[in-house]
N, C-alpha and C positions, 0 to 999 in steps of 0.2 A: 432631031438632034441626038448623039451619041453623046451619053457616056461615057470617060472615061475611068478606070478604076483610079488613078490619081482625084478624080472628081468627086467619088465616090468617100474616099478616103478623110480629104480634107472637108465632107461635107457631117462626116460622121465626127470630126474630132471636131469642127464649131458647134457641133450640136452639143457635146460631151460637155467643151467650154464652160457654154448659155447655160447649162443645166448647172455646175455647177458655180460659174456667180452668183444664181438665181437659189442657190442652196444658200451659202455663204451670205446672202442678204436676208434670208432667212432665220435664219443664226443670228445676225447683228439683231435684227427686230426682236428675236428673242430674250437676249441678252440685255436691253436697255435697263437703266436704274430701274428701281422700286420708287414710288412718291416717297415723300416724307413720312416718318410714322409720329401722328401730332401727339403722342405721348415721348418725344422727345424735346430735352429742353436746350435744344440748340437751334425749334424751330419759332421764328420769330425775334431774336436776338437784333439788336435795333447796332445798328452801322455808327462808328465814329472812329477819330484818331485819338482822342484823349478820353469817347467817353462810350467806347464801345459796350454793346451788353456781353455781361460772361454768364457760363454755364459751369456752375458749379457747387453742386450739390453738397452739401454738407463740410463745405471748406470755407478757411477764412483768409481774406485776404492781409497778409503780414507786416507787411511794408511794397513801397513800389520807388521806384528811382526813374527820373528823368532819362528825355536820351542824353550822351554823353556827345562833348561838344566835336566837330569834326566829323560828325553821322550823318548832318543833314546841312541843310539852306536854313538859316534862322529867318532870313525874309520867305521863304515858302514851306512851314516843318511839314506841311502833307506834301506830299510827291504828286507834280501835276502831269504824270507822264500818265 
């Protein structure tokens, strides 16, 4: 079997390609978040719609207002989407 230089060619730029996705994915792996740093206080904060945890340090909470009517479904105020 012969080679052609067109064979030759496009066997060198799949190679090029491979090498760089296989960079590129490299790089992604790289780049992934950091864990959580557990000296932060937003780790552990307990899920709700009326009675979410907050993080906040040295602040007082002043007042708080309902939602305002026409925002939501009063037969479902969490969103079941």
């Amino acid at each position: 079997m012969r080679l052609r230089m067109s064979d030759i060619g496009f066997r060198i730029v799949k190679g090029i390609a491979i090498a760089g996705f296989a960079a590129a994915g490299l790089v992604t792996v790289g780049a992934q978040q950091k864990p959580a740093d557990p000296k932060d206080p937003r780790v552990g904060l307990k899920a709700g719609a009326k009675d979410a945890g907050v993080a906040a340090f040295g602040m007082e909470l002043v007042s708080t207002r309902p939602r305002a009517d026409g925002f939501y479904d009063p037969k479902f105020p969490v969103s079941q989407a």
